[in-house]
C-alpha positions in Angstrom: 8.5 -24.1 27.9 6.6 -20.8 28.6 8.7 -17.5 26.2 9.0 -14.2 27.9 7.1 -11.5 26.2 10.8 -10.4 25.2 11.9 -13.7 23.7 8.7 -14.4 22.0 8.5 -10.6 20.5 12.2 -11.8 19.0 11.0 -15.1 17.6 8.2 -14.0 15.9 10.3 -11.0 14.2 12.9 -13.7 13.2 10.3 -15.8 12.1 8.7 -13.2 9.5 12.1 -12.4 8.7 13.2 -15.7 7.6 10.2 -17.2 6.8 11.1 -17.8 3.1 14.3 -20.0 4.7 12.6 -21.5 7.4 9.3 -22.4 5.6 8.4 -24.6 2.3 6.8 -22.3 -0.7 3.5 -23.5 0.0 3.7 -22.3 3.5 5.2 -19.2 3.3 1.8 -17.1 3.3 0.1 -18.9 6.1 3.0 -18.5 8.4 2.8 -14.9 8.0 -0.2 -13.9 8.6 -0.5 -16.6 11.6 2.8 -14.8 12.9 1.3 -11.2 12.5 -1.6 -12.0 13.8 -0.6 -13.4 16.9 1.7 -10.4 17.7 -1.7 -8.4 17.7 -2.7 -10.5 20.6 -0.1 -9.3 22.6 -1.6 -6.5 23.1 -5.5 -7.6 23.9 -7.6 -8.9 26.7 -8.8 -12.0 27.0 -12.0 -11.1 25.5 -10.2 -9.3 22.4 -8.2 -12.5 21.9 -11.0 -14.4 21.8 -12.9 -12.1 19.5 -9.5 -11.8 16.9 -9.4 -15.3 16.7 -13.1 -15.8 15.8 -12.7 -13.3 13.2 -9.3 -14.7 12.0 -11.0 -18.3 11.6 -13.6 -17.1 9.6 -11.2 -15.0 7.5 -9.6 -18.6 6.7 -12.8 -20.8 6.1 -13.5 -18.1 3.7 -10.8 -18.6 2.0 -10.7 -22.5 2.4 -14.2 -22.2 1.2 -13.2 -20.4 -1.5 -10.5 -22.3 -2.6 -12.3 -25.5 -2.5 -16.2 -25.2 -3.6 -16.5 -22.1 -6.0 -15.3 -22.2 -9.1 -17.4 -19.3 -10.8 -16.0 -15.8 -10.7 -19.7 -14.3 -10.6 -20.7 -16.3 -7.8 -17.5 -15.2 -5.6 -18.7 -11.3 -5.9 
């Protein structure tokens, strides 16, 4: 099922608006900034699309990264 660019515009505003109801705690953050950041594709080329989503994966592995291996304040900064 393919959204218009209407329809989709609507679901991702209802979707950050409700995401507390509609998500589990733990999810709540991700959701968001995958919902934001796709509404900023709207507006790109192909090749800007491409580009924001390189730069939105390594955002995450950052964090995943992060998250997982370093446990030492100094090393983070």
């Amino acid at each position: 099922m393919k959204l218009s660019e209407k329809d989709f515009e609507d679901f991702t505003e209802m979707l950050l608006k409700n995401t507390a109801e509609l998500c589990p705690p733990e999810e709540q953050e991700i959701v968001k900034k995958i919902t934001s950041f796709r509404q900023v594709l709207i507006e790109e080329s192909d090749r800007g699309c491409a580009l924001m989503a390189v730069a939105f994966i390594d955002e995450l592995l950052i964090d995943l990264l992060k998250a997982y291996f370093i446990e030492n304040v100094a090393l983070i900064e």
